[in-house]
C-alpha positions in Angstrom: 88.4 81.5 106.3 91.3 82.8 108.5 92.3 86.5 107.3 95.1 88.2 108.6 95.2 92.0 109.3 97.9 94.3 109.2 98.3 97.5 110.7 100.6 100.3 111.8 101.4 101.2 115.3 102.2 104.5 117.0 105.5 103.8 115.3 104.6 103.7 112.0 105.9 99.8 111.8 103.5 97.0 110.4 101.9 94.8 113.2 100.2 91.3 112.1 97.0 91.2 114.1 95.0 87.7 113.6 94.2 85.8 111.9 90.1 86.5 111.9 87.8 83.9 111.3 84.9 85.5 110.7 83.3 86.1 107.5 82.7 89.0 108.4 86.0 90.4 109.0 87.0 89.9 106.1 83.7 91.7 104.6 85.2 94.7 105.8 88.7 94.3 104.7 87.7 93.6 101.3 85.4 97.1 101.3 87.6 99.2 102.3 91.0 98.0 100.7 88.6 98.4 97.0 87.8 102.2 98.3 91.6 102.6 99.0 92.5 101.2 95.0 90.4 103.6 94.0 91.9 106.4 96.1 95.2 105.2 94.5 94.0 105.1 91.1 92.5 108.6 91.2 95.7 109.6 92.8 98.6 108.1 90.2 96.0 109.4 87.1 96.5 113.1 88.6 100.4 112.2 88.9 100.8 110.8 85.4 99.1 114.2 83.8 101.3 116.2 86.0 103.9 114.3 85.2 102.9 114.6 81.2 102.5 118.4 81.3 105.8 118.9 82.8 107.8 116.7 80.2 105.6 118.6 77.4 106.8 121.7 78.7 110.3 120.5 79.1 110.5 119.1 75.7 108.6 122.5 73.9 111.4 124.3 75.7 114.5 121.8 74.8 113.3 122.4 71.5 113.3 125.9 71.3 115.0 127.4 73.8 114.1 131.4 73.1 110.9 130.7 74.9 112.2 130.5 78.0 114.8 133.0 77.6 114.1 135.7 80.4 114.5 138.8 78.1 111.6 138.0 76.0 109.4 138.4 79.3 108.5 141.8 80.9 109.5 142.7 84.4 106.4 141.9 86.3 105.8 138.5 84.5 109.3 137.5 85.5 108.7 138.5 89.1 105.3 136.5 88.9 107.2 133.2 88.0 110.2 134.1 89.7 107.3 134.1 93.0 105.5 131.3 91.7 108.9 129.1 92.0 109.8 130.1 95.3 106.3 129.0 96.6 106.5 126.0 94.8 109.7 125.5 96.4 108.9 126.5 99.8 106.3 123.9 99.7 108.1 121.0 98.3 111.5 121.5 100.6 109.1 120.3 103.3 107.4 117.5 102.3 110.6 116.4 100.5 112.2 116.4 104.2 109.0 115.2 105.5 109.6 111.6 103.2 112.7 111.1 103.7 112.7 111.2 107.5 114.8 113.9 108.3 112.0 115.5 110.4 112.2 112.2 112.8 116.0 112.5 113.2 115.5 115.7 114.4 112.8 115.2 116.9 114.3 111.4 117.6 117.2 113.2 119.2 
């Protein structure tokens, strides 16, 4: 049976390498694209109950909206989130960049 494998170069474009007639080959294709479905399985589950939480928050606070007033918190516990959001932001500016390639036109120059 011919197989055809793809894979990325240095470039991060896909490059058609094959086909592979061996048995074999294809053997080993087979085990590791089924550890890589898992990988991805594991991976949207995790997303989908982050994703779940957040909209459950979102919705608790559309629906009443005193709860996330600020002046029903004390001072520290505002400063807590108010430091918990900046890190959460610090790390998402980054990997936002990061995905949508603005890190390669910058060091494409």
């Amino acid at each position: 049976m011919d197989v055809m494998i793809i894979a990325r170069n240095n470039e991060g474009s896909l490059v058609a390498i094959g086909p592979v007639e061996t048995d074999e080959a294809e053997e080993q294709i087979k085990e590791q694209v089924e550890g890589r479905s898992w990988a991805v399985e594991g991976t949207a589950v995790v997303i989908a109950v982050v994703l779940a939480a957040l909209v459950s928050a979102w919705v608790v606070v559309a629906l009443s909206p005193a709860i996330a007033s600020p002046e029903t918190y004390s001072l520290p516990l505002r400063r807590l989130v108010g430091f918990v959001a900046s890190g959460i932001d610090a790390s998402l500016i980054p990997v936002i960049a990061y995905l949508v390639g603005l890190f390669a036109v910058v060091l494409d120059r």
